[in-house]
N, C-alpha and C positions, 0 to 999 in steps of 0.2 A: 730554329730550335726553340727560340723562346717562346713561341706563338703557337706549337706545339703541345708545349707544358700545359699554356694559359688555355689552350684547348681540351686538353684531356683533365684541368682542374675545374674546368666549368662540366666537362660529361661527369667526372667525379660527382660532383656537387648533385647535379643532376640526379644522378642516380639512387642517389642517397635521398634528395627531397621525395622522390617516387616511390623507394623504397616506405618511409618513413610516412608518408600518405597513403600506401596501400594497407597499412596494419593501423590505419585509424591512428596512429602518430601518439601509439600507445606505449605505456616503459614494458619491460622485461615482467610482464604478470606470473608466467609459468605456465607448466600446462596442466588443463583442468583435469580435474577427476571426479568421476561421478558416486556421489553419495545419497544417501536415504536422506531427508527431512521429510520433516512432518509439514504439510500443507492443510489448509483449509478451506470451506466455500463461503461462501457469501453473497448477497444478491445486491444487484445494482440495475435499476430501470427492470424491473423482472425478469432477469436472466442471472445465471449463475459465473461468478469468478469464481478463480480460485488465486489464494493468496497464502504467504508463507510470515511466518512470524519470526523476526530477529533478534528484537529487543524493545525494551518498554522500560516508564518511569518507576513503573511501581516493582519494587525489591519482591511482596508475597507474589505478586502475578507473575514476576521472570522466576520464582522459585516455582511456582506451579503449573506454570509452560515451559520449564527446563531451556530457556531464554537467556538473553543477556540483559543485563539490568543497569541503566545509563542515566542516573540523575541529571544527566544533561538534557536529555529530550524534552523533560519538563518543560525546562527556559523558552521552547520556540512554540510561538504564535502563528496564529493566524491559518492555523489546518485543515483542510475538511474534516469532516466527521464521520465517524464508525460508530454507526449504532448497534447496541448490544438489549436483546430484551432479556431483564431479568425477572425472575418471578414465574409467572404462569406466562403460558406462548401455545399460540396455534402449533398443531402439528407439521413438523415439516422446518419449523423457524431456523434461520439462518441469522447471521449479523447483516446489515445492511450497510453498503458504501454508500458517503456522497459524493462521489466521482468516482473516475476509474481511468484506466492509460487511454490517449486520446482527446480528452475533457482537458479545457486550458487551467482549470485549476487541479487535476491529477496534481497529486504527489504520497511519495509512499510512506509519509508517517503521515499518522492518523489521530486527532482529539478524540477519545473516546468517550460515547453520550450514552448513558443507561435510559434505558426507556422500560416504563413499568405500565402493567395496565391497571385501570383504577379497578377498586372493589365492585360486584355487582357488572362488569363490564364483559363480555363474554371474545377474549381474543381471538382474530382475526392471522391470516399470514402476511405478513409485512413486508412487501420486494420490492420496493422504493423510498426514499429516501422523502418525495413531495408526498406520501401516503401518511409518515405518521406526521410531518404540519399540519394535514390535515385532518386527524385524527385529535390531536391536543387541541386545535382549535374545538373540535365539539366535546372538551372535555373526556375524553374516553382514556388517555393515556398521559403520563407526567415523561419528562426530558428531566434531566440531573447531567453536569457535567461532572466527569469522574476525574479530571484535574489529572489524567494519566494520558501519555501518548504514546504509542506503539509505532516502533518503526516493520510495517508489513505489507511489505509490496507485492503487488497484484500481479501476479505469472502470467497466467491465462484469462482473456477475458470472452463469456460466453457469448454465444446467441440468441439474439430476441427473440420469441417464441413468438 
């Protein structure tokens, strides 16, 4: 009898560790419901993401993206960057990533880096991230860090054209 027990306490256990491995050994989430957000594109290596915005350091920018606004995100270092061209832009311009899912440095908050084109400079479409290095290297365009970071992770990512 006793060796029974010990047997139907270890398929117990059993069963329960299998259970608890096949759902990703995830807690009690709920179940999803599907909602409207707002997404966005953006290019990375000249192909299009798309990517959704959740929250950001800056109070007027989550007031003007109807976002959440987290003076925490501030404090973390060390992010890729989300280029933003402000000012005058080729037609067409999108934000640019420096990474994306995949890429060992992916991650979905973002330093956001303003990039402006100089006076007299006639802009160009910018769908990589090595294009405008090399753009500021021949003086064409200025970098500013905007001291904001966005948490907005990338949904879908495109195809190389």
């Amino acid at each position: 009898m006793r060796r029974i027990v010990l047997v139907g306490l270890v398929l117990f256990a059993a069963t329960v560790a299998v259970a608890a491995a096949s759902t990703g050994g995830l807690p009690n989430i709920g179940k999803p419901s599907m909602k409207t957000q707002p997404v966005y594109r953006g290019y990375y290596d000249h192909h299009i993401d798309t990517y959704l915005i959740t929250d950001v350091s800056s109070k007027a920018q989550a007031t003007a993206m109807h976002v959440n606004y987290s003076a925490e995100l501030k404090a973390v270092k060390g992010l890729p960057e989300q280029y933003f061209v402000r000012g005058r832009a080729a037609k067409g311009q999108l934000t640019i990533f420096g990474s994306e899912p995949g890429e060992k440095d992916y991650n979905p908050l973002w330093e956001e880096v303003w990039v402006t084109w100089k006076k007299g400079v006639k802009p160009v479409l910018i769908g990589q991230d090595n294009q405008i290095d090399s753009l500021k290297k021949k003086g064409k365009l200025t970098e500013k860090d905007a001291h904001i970071v966005l948490n907005a992770p990338i949904l879908k990512v495109g195809k190389s054209g």
